[in-house]
N, C-alpha and C positions, 0 to 999 in steps of 0.2 A: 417438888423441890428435891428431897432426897431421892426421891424412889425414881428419881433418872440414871442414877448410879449404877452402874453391872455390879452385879458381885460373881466375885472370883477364887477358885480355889487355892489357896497356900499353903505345902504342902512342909513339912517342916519337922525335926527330929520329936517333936512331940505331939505327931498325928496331921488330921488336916483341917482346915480353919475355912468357914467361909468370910472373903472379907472387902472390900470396899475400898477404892481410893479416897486420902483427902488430898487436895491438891493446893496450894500455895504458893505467894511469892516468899523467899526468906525475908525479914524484918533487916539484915544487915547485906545489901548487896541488890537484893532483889530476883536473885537466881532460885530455880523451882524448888519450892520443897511438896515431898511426897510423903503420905504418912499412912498407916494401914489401919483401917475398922473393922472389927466385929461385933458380931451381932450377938449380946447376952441372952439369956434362958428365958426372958423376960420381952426380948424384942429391942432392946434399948442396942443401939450402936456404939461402939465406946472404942479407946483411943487403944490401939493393938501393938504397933510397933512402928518405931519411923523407918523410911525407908532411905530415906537421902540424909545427908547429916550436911551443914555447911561449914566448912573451911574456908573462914573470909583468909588465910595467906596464901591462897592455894587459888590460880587463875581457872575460870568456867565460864564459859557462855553462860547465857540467859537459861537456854535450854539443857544443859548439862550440871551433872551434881555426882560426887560422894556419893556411894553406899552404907549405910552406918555398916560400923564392920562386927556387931554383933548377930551371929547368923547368918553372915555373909553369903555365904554359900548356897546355902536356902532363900536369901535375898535376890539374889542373879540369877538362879534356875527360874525364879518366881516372873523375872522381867523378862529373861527368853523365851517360855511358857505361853506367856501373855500377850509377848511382840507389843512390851512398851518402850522398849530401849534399845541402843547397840551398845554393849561392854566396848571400850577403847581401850590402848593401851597405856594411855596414860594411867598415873598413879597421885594420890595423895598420902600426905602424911603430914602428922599431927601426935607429937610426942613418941613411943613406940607403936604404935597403929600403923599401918598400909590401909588404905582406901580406893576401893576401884573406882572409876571416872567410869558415868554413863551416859552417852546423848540420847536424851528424850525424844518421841516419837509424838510431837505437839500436837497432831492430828486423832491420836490413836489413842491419848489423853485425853483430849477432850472430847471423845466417846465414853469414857468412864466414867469421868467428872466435869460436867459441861460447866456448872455453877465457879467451880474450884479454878479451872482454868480461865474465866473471869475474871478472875480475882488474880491469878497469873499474868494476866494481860494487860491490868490496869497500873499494872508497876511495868511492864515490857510490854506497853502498844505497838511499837513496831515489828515485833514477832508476832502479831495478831494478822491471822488474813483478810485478804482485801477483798469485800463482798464483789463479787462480779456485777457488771454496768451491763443494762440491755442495750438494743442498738440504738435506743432513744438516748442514749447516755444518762437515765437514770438508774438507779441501785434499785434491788427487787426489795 
């Protein structure tokens, strides 16, 4: 179950973290949300920081979200690092906040969090790829 998940380093103005995708549909929209886990002293995984934040006034693809803009910086290093995303240049905003727009790398996600992005797909089936058909024309 979990222990499909990579974990990864995030590196961050208060040292380095190892930590884990959670991956989701947002509850209002449907578009990705990503959230970060680490692993306590204990073993236990627990909820570290989100990474995508969602802006229902603010237009995104299915595969595209917000960076919470807490840590920003260190949030986007962390996605080109990783090669989960491309930074765009679009922008949101949301009272005085800026927010970077990132297109998600759907495949490269769900290497990280196979479970998570399930659960992605079952709100955006049509961004779910299409098993490939043998030449019998059935699915493997």
């Amino acid at each position: 179950m979990d222990e499909k998940k990579e974990i990864l380093d995030y590196n961050w103005e208060f040292g380095k973290e190892k930590v884990r995708l959670s991956i989701d549909a947002s509850a209002y929209g449907g578009g990705i949300f990503i959230g970060l886990e680490s692993c306590d002293e204990n073993g236990v995984w627990e909820d570290f920081a989100d990474l995508t934040v969602n802006l229902p006034h603010e237009y995104t693809e299915p595969d595209e979200a917000f960076i919470n803009d807490f840590g920003s910086k260190d949030k986007i290093r962390f996605i080109k690092e990783n090669k989960i995303g491309r930074i765009m240049r679009a922008k949101g905003h949301s009272g005085y906040c800026t927010y970077a727009k990132v297109a998600f790398d759907l495949n490269r996600l769900k290497e990280l969090d196979p479970e998570g992005m399930e659960r992605f797909y079952q709100a955006n089936p049509d961004l779910k790829p299409k098993e490939p058909k043998r030449k019998n024309g059935r699915s493997r």
